[in-house]
C-alpha positions in Angstrom: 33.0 162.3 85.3 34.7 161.0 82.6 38.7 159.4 82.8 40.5 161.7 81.7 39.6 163.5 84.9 41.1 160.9 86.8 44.6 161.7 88.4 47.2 159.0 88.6 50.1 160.4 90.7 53.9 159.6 89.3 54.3 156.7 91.3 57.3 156.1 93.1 58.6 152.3 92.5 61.0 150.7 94.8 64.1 149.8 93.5 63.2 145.8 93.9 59.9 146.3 91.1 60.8 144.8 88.3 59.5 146.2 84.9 56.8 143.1 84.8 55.1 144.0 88.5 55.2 147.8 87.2 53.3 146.8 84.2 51.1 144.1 86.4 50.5 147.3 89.1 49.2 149.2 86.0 46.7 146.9 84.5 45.3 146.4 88.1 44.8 149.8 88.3 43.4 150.7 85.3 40.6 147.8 85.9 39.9 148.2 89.3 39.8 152.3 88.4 37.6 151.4 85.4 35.0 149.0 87.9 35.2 151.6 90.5 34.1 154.5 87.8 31.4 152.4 86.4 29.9 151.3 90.0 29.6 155.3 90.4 32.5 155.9 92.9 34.2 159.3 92.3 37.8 157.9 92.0 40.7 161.0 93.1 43.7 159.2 92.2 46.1 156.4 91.8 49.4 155.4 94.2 51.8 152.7 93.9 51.5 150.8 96.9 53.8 148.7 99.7 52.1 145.6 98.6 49.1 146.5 96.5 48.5 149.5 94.0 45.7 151.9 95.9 43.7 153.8 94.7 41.7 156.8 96.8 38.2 157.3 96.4 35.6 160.4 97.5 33.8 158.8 100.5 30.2 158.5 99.8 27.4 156.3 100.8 28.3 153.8 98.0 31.1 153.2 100.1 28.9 151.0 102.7 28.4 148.9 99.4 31.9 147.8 99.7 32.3 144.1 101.3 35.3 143.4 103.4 36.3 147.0 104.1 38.4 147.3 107.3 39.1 150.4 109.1 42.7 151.5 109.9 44.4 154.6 111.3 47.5 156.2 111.3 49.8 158.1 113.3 52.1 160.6 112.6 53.8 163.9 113.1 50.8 165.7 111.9 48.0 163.3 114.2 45.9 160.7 113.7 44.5 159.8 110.1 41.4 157.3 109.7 40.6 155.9 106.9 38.8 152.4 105.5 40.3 149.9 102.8 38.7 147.5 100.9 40.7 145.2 98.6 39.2 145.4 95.1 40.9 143.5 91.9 44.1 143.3 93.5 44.0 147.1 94.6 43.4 148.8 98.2 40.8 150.9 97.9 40.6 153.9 100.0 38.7 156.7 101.5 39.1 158.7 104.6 36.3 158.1 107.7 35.6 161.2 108.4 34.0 162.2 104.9 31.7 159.0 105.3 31.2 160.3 108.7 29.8 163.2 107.5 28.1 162.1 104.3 25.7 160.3 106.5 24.7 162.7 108.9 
């Protein structure tokens, strides 16, 4: 995989970003992105985030390589979504369980 396969979604900034944290977000993601590739992680896309930029992942067994990943879940209309977030060069990092879940078996 090469980057210009990666897709970087039109990110939706809140009104309160300045032009400076929109230009900070991008560098952040374009380094953590360019780690992430380089470590072998199959990276899906790029989101402007609530606090940090994120970025999704494929879920693999590289993910278990990942230090300080937490698991969360949320709930909404359409049920219960789990997924695990680890916190790499000022990025979330993300991937959904049940692919790892999977993956392993």
């Amino acid at each position: 995989m090469n980057n210009l396969q990666l897709r970087v979604e039109a990110p939706v900034w809140p009104q309160h970003f300045k032009d400076a944290d929109k230009k900070d977000s991008v560098q952040k993601i374009s380094r953590c992105a360019h780690w992430l590739h380089a470590q072998g992680f199959q990276v899906i896309c790029a989101q402007a985030g609530g606090r940090n930029p994120r970025i999704i992942i494929g879920a693999s067994l590289l993910c278990e390589q990942l230090e300080g990943a937490v698991r969360m879940y949320e709930r909404g209309p359409q049920g219960e979504r789990r997924y695990w977030v680890a916190i790499r060069f000022g990025c979330e990092v993300r991937w959904m369980e049940s692919e790892v879940s999977h993956a392993a078996e």
